[in-house]
N, C-alpha and C positions, 0 to 999 in steps of 0.2 A: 504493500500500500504506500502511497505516495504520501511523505510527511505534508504537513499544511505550510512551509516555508518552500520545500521545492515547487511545490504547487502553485505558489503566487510568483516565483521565478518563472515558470513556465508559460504563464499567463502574459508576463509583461514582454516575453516576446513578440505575441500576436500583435500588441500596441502599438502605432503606427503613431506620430509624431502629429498634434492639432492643434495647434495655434492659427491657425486658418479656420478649422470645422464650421466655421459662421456661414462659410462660404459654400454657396448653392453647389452641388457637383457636379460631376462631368458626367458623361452618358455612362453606362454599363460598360465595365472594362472585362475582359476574355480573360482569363488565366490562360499562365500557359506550365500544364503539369511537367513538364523538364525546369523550371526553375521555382514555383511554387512548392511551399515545405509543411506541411501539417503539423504541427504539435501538439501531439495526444496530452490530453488530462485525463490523470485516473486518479481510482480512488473514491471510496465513500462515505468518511467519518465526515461528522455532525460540521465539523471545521473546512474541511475542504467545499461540504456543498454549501452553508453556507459563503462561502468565497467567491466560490461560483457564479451561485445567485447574486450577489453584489457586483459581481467583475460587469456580469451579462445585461444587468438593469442600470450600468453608470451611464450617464448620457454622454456624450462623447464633446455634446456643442447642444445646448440648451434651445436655441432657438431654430436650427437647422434639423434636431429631431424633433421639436414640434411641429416644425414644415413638413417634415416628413410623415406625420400620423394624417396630414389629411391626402397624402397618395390613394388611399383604397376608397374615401368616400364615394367618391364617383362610381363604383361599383355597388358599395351596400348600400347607398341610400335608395337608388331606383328599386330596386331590385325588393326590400324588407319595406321598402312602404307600398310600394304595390299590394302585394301581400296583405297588408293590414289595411288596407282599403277597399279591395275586394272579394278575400278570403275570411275577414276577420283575424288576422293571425296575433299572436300579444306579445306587442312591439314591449312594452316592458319586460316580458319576462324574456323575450329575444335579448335585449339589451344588456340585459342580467348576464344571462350564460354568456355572451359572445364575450361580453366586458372580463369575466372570469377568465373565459380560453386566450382573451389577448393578454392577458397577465401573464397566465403560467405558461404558454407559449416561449413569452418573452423574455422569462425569468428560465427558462430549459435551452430555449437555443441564442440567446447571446445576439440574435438580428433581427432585422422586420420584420420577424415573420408574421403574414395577413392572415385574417381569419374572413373569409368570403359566405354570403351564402351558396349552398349550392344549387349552380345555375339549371341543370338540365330540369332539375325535380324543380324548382320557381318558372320555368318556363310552359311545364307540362300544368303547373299548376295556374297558371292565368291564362290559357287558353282552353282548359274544362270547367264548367260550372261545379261537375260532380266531384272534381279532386279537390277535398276541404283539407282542416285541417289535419281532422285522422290520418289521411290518404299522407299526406306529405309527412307527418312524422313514422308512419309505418315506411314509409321509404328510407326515408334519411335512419331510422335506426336498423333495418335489412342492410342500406349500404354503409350501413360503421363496422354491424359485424363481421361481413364479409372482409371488407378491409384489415381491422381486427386482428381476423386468423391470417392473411397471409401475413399481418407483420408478425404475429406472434411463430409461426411459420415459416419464418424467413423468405418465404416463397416471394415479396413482394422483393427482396434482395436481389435475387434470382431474373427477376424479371427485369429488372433496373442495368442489370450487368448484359442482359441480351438483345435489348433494346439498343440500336445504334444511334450516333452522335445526329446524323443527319435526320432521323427522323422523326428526332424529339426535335429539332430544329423548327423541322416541318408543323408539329402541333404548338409550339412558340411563336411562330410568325401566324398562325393562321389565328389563332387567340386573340394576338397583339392586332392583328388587320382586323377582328370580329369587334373589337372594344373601338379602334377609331372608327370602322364603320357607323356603329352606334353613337359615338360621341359625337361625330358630325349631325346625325341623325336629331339627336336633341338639341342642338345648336339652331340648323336650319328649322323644323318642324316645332309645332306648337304638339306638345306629348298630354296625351291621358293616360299618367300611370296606372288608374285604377284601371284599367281595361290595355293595358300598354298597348295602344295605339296614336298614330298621327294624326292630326287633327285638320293639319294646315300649314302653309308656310309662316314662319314666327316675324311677325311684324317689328320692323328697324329699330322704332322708337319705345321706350317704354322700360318700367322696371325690371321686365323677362326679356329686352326686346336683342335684334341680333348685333347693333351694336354694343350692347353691354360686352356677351359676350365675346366678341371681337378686341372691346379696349382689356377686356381677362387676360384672354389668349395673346395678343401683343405685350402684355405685362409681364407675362412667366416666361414670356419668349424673349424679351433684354434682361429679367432678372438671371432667369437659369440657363438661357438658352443658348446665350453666347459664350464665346473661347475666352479664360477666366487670362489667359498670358502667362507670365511668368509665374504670376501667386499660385497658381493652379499647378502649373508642371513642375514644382520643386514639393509637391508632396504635402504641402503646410506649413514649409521652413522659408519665406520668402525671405532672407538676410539678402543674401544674393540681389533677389529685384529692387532692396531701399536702397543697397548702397550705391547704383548704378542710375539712383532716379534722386534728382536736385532741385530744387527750385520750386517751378509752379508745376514741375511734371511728380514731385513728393505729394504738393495737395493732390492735382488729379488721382495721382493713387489711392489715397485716402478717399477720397469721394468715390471711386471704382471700388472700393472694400465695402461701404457701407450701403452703395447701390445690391452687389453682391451677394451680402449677406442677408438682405431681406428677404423674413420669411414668406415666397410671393405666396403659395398655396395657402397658408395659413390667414394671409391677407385678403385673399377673395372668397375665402368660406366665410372667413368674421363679414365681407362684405354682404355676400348672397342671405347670411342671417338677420342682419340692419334691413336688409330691401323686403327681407319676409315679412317680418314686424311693420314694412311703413307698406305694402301692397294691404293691409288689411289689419289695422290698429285692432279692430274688436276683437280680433286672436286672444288676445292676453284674458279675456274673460271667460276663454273654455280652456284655460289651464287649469286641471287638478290637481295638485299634490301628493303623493304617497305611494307607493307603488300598487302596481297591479297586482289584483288576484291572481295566485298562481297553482294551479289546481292540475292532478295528471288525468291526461288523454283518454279517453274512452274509446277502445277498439272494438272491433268488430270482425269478425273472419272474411268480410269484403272487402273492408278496407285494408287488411293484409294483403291482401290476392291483390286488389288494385294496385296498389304500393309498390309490391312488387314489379305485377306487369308493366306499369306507366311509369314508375318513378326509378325503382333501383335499377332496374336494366339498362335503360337509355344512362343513367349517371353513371354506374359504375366504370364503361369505357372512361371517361370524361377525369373523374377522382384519380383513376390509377394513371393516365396520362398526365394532366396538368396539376394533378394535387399533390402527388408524390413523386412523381420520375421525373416531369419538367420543374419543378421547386427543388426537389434534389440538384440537381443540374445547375440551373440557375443559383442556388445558395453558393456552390462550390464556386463557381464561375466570381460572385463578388466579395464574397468570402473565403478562400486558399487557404486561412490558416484555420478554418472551424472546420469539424468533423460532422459530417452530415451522414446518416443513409438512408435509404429509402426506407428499410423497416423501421426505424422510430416515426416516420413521418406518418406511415400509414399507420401506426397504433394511435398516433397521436389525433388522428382524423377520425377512427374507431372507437374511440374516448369520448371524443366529444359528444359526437353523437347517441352513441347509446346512454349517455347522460340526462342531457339538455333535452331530446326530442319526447322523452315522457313527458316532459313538461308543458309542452306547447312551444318551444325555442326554435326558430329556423333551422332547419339542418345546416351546419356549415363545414366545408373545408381550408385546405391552404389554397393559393393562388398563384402561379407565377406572373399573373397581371398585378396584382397586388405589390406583388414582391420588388418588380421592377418599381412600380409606382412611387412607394414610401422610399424605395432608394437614389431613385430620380429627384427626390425633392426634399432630402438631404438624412433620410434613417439611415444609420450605420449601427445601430445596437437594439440590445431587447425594450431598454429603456423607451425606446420610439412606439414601439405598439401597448408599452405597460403604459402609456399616457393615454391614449387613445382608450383604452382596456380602461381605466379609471374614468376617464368620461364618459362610457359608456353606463359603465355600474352607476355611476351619480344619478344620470340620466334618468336609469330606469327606476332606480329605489327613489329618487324626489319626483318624477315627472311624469312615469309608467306611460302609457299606451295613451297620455293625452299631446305628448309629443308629436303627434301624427298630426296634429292643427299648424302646428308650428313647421315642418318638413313639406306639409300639401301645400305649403305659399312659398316654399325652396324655390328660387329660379334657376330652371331643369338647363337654361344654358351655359351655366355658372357649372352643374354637375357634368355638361357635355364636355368642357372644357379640360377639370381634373380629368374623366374617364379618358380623355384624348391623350393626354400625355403619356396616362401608365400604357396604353395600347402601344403607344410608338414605343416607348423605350422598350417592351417587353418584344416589339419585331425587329428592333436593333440588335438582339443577341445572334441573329441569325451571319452578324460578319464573320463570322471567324468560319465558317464552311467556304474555303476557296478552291477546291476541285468541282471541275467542272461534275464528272459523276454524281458524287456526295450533293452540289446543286439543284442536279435534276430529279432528284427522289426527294431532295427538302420539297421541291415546289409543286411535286406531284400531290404530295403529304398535304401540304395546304389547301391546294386548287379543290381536290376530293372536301377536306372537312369545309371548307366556306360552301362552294356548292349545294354538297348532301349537307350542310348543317352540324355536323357529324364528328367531332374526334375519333370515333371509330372507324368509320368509313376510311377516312384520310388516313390513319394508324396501316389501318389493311393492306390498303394500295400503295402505301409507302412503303411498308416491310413486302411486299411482292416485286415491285419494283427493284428494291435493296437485292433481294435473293436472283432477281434472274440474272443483275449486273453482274452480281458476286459469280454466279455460274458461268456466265459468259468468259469472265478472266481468269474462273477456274479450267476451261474448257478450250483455252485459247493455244496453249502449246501442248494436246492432245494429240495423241495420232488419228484418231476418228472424226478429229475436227480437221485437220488437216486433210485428210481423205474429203469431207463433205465442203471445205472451202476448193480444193484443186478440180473437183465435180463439176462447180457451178462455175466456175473461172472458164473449163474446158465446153460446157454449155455455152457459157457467152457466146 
């Protein structure tokens, strides 16, 4: 067992140098596993884990991981108030457990990791009348314990290892293009979330109107969007850029630091909040106090069977590719020195759910939209989603299920905006694929899930793809292929 003094040496490796951290960051950076170095932590007396938990909940840069907890709005707000506007679903006790899993999440792995709801079973569920609430938590806890057992199984290990680079690529760009489709979608169109359809084209002017949006999206795009210069490429150590900068070009820096470092996402939600309140002042008087009743689910052996058929099958592709294998992936990729595998992620999704979904709590998972999202817009630790995780609890034990008055007057193009960025940055991971082959099986992988709608589909035809190429240059310096290439050559 690892004393509690090596432990904390071991730890301060990982630690990257931030006197900068204010500083919005750069897109997604690729590891590259020839120079990238892991440093196991083990060990599990009372002293190490808590050490642990502290290392993993420090905030790195105060106002850059608050920037960073509003990455994933843009995803769970559409999505859980839908829900609770058409379904009935109880956005307090949601808030609760979600608030809970973005804690100990955040406190177990040390990074942003997102707590999403899940999409396939929320999507089946606003296009059937008959899939209530039963129906959706009999799904979401079928797909935890599935999940569950292969982490408990290792089997989801297994799976993670046989899976190729390119074609988790492929369900990453097709995700990352499915959120900016969407986000554009909310931008231009006037949205009925309770019925999540389009209404119309969203008019110019106005406290939703498209230039609001527009002056959003131009704001996070000079705060975060630009090439930071020197401050940026020395890692956090700019000595180097002051001593080199004199004069009036010393204040310009200065005013580029504090441009910089503002929290822009954290700035336009506090914004879209002020505009909910003045589109409809009388809000303030159907706020309740206290949380919601929280009472467990009542099944039925239909709503089993539904659940299953409509909700678990269609998600389970969906979990094991983007919740566990693309998050695995993607964690490694911005974090090198954290230990990730696919089996803690999947028990950790398995957990949740078989939890919370007795309860009436949104079934959720991880996200690699998420993930990208909160790190695009400045989370580097667990502390980023334990804040987020805290305002959520708040929320729901002072404010339960009457938050939904206050969310239905959100301006949906304020939410188009966040959900557009984490979409790009999560189809940004796809640089690091530069063979042409490994290319054209990412974008088969894609074209299939956008099309058919589909992570599976796109999974299928991408891993078919992947194997006939692979045969083909297994088959290439054969003598029965050369027999069948000198055939058709002598046909010509």
């Amino acid at each position: 067992m690892t004393p509690p003094t090596q432990f904390t040496a071991s730890v301060s490796l990982t630690q990257k140098p931030h006197s900068m951290a204010n500083e919005n960051p750069s897109s997604i950076p690729i590891s590259n596993p020839e120079t990238t170095q892991t440093v196991p932590t083990t060990g599990f007396s009372a002293k190490v884990i808590v050490q642990k938990v502290k290392t993993n909940l420090v905030l790195r840069s105060k106002w850059a991981e608050i920037n960073g907890a509003m990455g994933d709005l843009g995803t769970y707000i559409p999505i859980v108030l839908s829900l609770t506007l058409s379904r009935n679903l109880n956005l307090g006790t949601t808030l609760i457990f979600t608030g809970i899993y973005n804690i100990l999440t955040g406190a177990i792995y040390g990074v942003p990791m997102p707590v999403q709801p899940m999409k396939s079973i929320a999507a089946e569920a606003l296009s059937d009348v008959t899939f209530g609430v039963p129906e959706i938590m009999a799904s979401g806890i079928l797909t935890g314990g599935v999940l569950l057992v292969l982490g408990v199984t290792r089997l989801m290990q297994l799976v993670y290892t046989m899976i190729p680079l390119s074609v988790v690529r492929g369900i990453q760009l097709a995700q990352g293009l499915s959120f900016a489709f969407t986000a554009v979608k909310y931008m231009r169109k006037i949205q009925d979330l309770k019925k999540s359809k389009a209404l119309g084209d969203r008019h110019w002017l106005g406290l939703d109107g498209l230039v609001l949006a527009i002056v959003c999206l131009c704001f996070i795009v000079i705060v975060s969007g630009v090439d930071q210069g020197c401050e940026s490429t020395h890692g956090g150590d700019n000595l180097g850029c002051e001593k080199r900068v004199e004069g009036g070009r010393n204040r310009r820096s200065r005013v580029r630091r504090v441009i910089f470092s503002l929290p822009s996402a954290f700035i336009v939600f506090v914004l879209g909040v002020v505009l909910a309140f003045a589109k409809r002042p009388e809000v303030v008087h159907e706020i309740k106090f206290g949380p919601s009743a929280m009472e467990v689910v009542k099944f039925s052996k239909h709503a089993w069977k539904k659940g299953f058929v409509k909700g678990t099958i269609p998600q389970l592709p969906l979990s094991i590719l983007n919740s566990v294998i693309a998050v695995c992936k993607l964690s490694k990729d911005l974090f090198p020195e954290k230990d990730f595998s696919a089996t803690s992620l999947s028990m950790s999704v398995g957990l949740m759910n078989l939890v919370g979904s007795w309860f009436g709590a949104m079934p959720c998972c991880h996200g690699a939209g998420g993930l990208a999202g909160q790190y695009k817009f400045g989370g580097r630790s667990g502390g980023c989603v334990a804040l987020i995780g805290a305002a959520k609890l708040l929320l729901g034990l002072v404010l339960g299920s009457s938050l939904a008055h206050i969310l239905r007057q959100f301006p949906v193009g304020i939410l188009g905006v966040l959900l557009l960025f984490a979409g790009i940055e999560l189809a940004t991971c796809c640089r690091d694929i530069n063979s042409k082959e490994d290319s054209f099986v990412m974008l088969v992988c894609t074209a299939f899930s956008l099309v058919g709608s589909s992570a599976a589909l796109g999974f299928l035809c991408g891993m078919v793809v992947y194997v006939l190429l692979r045969l083909r240059n297994w088959t290439s310096d054969k003598i029965f292929c050369n027999i069948w290439v000198n055939k058709s050559t002598q046909q010509l």
